[in-house]
N, C-alpha and C positions, 0 to 999 in steps of 0.2 A: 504494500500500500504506500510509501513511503514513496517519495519520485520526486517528480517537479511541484507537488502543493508544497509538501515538509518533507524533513529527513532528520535524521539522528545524530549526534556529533560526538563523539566517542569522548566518554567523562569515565572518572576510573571508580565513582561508587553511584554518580546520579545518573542523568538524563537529561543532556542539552539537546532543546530541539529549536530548529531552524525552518519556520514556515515564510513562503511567500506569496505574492499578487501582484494583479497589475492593477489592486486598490488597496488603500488600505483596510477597506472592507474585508477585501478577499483576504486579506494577509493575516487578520484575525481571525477569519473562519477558518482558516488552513491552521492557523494556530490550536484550537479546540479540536480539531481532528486530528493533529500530532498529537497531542494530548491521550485524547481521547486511546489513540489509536497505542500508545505506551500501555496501555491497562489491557486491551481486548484487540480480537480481531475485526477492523472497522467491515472488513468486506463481508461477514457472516450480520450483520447489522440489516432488520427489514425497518425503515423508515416509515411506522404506523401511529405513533404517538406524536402528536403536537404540542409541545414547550413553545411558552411567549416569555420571552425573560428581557427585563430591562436593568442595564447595571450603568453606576456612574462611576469618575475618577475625576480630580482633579488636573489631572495631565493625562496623556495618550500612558506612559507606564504604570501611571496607577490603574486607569481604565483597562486595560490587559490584564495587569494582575486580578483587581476584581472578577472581570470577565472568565479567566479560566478555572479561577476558584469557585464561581456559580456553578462553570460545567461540571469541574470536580466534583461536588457537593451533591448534583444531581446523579451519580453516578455512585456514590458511597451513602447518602442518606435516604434515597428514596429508590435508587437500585434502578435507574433509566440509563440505559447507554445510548448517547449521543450518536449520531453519524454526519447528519444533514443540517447545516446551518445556512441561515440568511438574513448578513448581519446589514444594520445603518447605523452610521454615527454621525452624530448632530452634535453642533457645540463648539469647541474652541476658544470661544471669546470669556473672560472673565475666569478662566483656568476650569472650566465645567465642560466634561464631555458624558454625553449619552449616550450609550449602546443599546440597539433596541435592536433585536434578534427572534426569527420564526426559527425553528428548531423541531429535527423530527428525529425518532430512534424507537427504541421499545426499551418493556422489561427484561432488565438482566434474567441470564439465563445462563449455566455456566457453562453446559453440553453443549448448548450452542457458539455462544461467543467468546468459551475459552477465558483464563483468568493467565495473564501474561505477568503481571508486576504491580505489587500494591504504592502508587502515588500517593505521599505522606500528604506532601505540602507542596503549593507553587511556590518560588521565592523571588525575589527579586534579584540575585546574584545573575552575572553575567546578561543583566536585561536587556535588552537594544532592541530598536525601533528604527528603521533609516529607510530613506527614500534615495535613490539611486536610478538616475535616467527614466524617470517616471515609473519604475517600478519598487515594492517596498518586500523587504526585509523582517520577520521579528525572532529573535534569538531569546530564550530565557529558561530556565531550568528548573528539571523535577529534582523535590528531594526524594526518594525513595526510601 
């Protein structure tokens, strides 16, 4: 699953992963699907449950962090594996950003979608966000 959305960046006890887009938008959805995709197998994933999730940050790295910690949460507190996102973000001005996200997956299931690695925490260590010839970058890592 891993390819040109995200990939994995070889850390010697976590999980640096490397999402991108040719939005920002894109580049955080790929980010929840790296994510995601560290715990289960995304491609065993049927997209039949609808998540509306809204998260804020006062900067684009806080709004990230928020934002994968939601998915996180969703995935350990109520047992919904993520696959399918479709994010917007609004804001900027006044150091306030929105993310407002449709979201599809089902209930966990472990025969089906396999249990890969338990994701402790997101952290903000090694966080990055860049925008590079109109396309964006975001780097930041699991603790495990």
């Amino acid at each position: 699953m891993p390819g040109k959305d995200f990939r994995y960046i070889e850390h010697m006890t976590d999980s640096v992963v490397e999402a991108y887009g040719a939005t920002l938008e894109e580049a955080f959805e790929n980010s929840a699907r790296g994510l995601v995709n560290t715990m289960y197998d995304l491609k065993k994933v049927t997209p039949k449950i609808i998540i509306n999730m809204e998260v804020k940050g006062f900067d684009l790295k806080n709004l990230l962090y928020n934002w994968l910690e939601q998915v996180l949460l969703y995935s350990i507190v109520d047992k919904i594996v993520l696959s399918r996102f479709k994010v917007d973000i609004a804001g900027g001005t006044d150091d306030n950003y929105l993310l407002s996200c449709s979201s599809k997956g089902e209930r966990f299931n472990i025969d089906k979608h396999g249990y890969k690695v338990e994701v402790k925490a997101v952290t903000y260590h090694e966080m990055e966000i860049r925008e590079e010839r109109s396309k964006f970058s975001i780097r930041f890592l699991l603790d495990l």
